[in-house]
N, C-alpha and C positions, 0 to 999 in steps of 0.2 A: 504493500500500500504506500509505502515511502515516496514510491518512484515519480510518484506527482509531483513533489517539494522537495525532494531533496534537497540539501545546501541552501533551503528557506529564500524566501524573497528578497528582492534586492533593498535595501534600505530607503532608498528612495523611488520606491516604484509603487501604487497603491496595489494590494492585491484583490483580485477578481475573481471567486470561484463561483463558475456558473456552469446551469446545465449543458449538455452539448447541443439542444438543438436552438439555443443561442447566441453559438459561436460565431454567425456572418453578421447578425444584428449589432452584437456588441464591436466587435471589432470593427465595423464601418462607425458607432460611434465615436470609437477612440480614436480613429483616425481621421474623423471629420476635424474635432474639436482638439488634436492632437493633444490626445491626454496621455500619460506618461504612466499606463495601468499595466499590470502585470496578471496574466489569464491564465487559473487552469479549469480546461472542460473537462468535463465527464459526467458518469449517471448522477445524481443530484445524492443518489446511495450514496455512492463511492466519495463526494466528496465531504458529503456531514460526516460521514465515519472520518476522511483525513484534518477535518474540523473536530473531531472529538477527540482525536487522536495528538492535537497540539500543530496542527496545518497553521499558519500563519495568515489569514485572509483579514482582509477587512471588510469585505462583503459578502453574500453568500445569496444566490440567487438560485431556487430549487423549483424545480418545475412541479411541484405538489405541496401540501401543509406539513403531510406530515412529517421528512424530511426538518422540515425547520424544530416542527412541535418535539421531535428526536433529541435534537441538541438544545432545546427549551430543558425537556425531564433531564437531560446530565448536565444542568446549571452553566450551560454555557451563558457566559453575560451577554448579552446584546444592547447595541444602543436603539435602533430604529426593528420594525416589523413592518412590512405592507404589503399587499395586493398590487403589483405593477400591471400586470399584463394575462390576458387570455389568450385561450389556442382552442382548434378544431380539431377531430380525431378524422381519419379518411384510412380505405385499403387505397394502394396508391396502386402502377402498372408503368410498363414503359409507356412510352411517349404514343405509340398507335394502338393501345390495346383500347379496347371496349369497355364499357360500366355493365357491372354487374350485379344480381342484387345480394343481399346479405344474405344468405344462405347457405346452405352444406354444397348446394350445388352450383352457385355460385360461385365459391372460394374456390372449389376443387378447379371450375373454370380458370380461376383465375391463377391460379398455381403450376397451371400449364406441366403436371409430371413432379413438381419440381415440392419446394416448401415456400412460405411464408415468411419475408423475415420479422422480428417484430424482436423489439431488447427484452430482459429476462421479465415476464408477467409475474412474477412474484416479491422482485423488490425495483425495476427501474419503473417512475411514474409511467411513463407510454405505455409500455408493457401492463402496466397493472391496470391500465383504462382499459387499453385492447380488450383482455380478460374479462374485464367488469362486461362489456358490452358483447362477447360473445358469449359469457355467461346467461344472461339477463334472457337471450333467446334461446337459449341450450344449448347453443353451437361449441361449446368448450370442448367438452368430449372429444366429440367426431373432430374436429379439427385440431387439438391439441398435439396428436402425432405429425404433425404435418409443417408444425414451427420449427423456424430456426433460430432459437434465439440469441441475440447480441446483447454486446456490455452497454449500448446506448443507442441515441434514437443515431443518431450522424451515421454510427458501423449499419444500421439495417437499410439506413439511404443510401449508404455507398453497395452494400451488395443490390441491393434494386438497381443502380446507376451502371455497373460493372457486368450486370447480364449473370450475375450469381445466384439471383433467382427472378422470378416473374412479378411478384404481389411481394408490397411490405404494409404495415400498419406504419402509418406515420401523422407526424402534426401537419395542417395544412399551411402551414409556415414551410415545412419542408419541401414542399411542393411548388411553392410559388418563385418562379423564377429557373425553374428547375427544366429538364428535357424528360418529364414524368406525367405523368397524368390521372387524374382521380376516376377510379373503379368504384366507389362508393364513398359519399359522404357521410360517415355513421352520427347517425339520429344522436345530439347530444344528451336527450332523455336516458340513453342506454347506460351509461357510463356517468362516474362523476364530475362536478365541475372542472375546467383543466385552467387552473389559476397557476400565475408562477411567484413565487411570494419573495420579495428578499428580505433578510436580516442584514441591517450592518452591526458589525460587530466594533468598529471603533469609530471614532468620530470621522477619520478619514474615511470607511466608508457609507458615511450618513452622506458626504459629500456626493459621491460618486452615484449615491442613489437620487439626488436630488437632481443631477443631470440628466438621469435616466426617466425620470420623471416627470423632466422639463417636456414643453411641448414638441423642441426640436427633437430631443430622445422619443418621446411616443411617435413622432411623424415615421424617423427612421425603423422603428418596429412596428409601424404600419406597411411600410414599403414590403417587410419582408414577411409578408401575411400575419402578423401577431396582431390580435385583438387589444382592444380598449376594453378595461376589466369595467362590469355591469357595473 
């Protein structure tokens, strides 16, 4: 778990640990505004465990609550909490494939032989909506052997992108902009809300979320399909 921080942040660099699916939002922020931030992505899992673990960050942006509510019960101190940003859930396909509907037979369409990819449904948030929402219609089961699951959303977009497999579960952020195209929009009744919450954990970064928060920050994660939270 080290291998994210190793040799800890740079002293003058603010640190950023955010989810992977965003890593192109943020990083056109920082580079719009050329802010001097320092990023590590990954499952929003992987990085509260390296925040519990003594991760150096100062901000911590997790694409689900409970993630955060994790490092709340082990006394992590925090300065700020908030609701930034929403997201869509979608089965996604290459760029000419078809919509399909949500169903056994369906997916198996859409899987073309192959599996699904989708990050691990039992601790990365995507994954655990994916589940939520083929649960909720019974489809777990029957399709549970047919996943392939990844360490986050970014690995199950790059195997969709690379021809690794046919269908992946992704946020409609991931899609937009992308050479992919939406097989189905899943109903977000199915599934819980997809809120992405940050904590800042020191005052530097209360900063950094206040950027983020700015209207030019919500525009830029508009651009890149991320909702304006209800």
């Amino acid at each position: 778990m080290a291998a994210l921080w190793a040799g800890g942040a740079a002293a003058d660099k603010i640190s950023v640990f955010a989810a992977a699916s965003l890593r192109p939002a943020l990083e056109r922020i920082a580079a719009d505004g050329d802010h001097d931030w320092q990023f590590a992505f990954a499952a929003s899992s992987t990085l509260a465990r390296q925040i519990e673990f003594g991760a150096p960050a100062d901000l911590f942006v997790s694409a689900n609550p409970d993630w955060v509510d994790y490092l709340a019960t082990r006394s992590i101190s925090f300065e700020t909490r908030a609701a930034i940003l929403s997201n869509g859930l979608v089965l996604a396909g290459r760029v000419d494939a078809r919509p399909v509907p949500f169903t056994v037979a369906g997916l198996t369409r859409a899987r073309d032989g192959g599996r699904i990819a989708v990050p691990l449904v039992d601790a990365v948030p995507l994954g655990q909506y994916a589940k939520a929402a083929l649960q909720n219609l019974g489809l777990f089961d029957a399709i549970a052997p047919h996943l392939a699951q990844t360490d986050n959303a970014a690995t199950a977009r790059t195997l969709l992108e690379t021809g690794a497999v046919s269908a992946a579960f992704l946020y409609a952020s991931d899609v937009t902009g992308a050479q992919l195209s939406i097989l189905h929009q899943i109903d977000p009744a199915l599934h819980p809300d997809i809120r992405y919450i940050a904590m800042s954990l020191t005052p530097r970064g209360d900063a950094v979320l206040q950027i983020l928060q700015s209207e030019d920050g919500r525009a830029v994660f508009r651009s890149f399909g991320f909702r304006d939270v209800d």
